[in-house]
N, C-alpha and C positions, 0 to 999 in steps of 0.2 A: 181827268184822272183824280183821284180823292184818296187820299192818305189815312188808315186807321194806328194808333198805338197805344201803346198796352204797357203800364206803369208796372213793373213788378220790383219786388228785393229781397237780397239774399245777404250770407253773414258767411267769409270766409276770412281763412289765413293765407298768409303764403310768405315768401323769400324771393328776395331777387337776389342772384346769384350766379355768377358763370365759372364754374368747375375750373375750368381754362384757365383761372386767376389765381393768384395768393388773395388769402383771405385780406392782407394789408390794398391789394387793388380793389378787392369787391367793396369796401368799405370806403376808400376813396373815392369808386366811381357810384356807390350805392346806397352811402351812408348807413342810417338806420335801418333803411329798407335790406340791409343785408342782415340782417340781426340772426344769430345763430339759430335762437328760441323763439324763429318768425314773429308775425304782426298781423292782425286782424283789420279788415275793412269792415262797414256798413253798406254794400253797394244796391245801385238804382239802378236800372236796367232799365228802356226804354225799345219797346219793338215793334218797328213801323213798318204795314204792308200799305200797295197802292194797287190797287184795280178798279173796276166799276160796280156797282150792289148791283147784284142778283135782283130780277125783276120780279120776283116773287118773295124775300125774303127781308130786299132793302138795302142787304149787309153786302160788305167786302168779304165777309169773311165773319163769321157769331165770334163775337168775342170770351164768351165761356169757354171756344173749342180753341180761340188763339192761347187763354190764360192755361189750357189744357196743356197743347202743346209746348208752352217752356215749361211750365213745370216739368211736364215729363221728360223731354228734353235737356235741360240746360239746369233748371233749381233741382230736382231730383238730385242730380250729380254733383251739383258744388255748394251748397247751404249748409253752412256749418262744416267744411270741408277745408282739408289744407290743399291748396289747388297741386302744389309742387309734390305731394305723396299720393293723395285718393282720389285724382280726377284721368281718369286713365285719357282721355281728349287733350289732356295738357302734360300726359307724360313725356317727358324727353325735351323740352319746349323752357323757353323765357318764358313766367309768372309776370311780364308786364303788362298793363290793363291792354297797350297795343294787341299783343299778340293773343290775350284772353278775348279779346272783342272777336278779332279775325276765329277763333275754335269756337268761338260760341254762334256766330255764324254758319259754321258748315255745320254744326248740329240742328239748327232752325231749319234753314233754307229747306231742305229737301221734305217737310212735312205742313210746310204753308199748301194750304189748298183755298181756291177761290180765286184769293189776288195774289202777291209775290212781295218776297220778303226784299221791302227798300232801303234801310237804314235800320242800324242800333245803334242807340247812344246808349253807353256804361258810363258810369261815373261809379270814380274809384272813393272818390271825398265829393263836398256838397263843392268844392273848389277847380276839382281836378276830375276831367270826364273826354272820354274819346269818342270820334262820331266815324263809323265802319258804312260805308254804301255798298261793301261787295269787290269783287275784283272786275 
């Protein structure tokens, strides 16, 4: 089995936030990250399929048609985007990179063609990153 992945990054806002709360708990349990007037990341997206190359082509999968598919998938929708108002895939939803990983996910998965979608790692900060293999 052979693994490809595909470096891309995107530039969003967002809040973490749980409605449920007083503002004095979301700041307790949230700190900064609950900040009213949100907070921007830098993020790095990493997206790993695993199958066997195509005997005629080599590939798991052309990499032009993988960078294809998140873009239009996943950066289309959140670059430059406040994940918590204009990502309608994260409407209603926790803004944590956990639960951003798992929605960006089901947006990929069903448009891998070739091989299959194994692993994203996101990383929110050059510090702070989560690794999703699916359910």
């Amino acid at each position: 089995m052979l693994y490809l992945t595909r470096v891309e990054h995107f530039n969003a806002a967002h809040k973490l936030y749980n409605p449920a709360w007083s503002r004095e708990q979301n700041e307790a349990v949230f700190g900064p990250c609950a900040n009213e007037n949100w907070h921007g990341h830098n993020y790095e997206i990493h997206v790993t399929i695993k199958g066997e190359p195509d005997p005629h082509t080599g590939f798991i999968m052309d990499v032009k048609v993988l960078s294809r598919v998140i873009k239009q998938q996943v950066l289309d929708h959140v670059d430059h985007r406040n994940l918590n108002l204009d990502v309608p895939f994260m409407a209603g939803k926790m803004c944590s990179t956990e639960v951003f990983v798992r929605e960006i996910w089901k947006q990929l998965a069903p448009h891998i063609t070739g091989g299959q979608l194994h692993h994203i790692r996101l990383y929110e900060t050059p510090r702070i990153y989560v690794d999703y293999y699916g359910e």
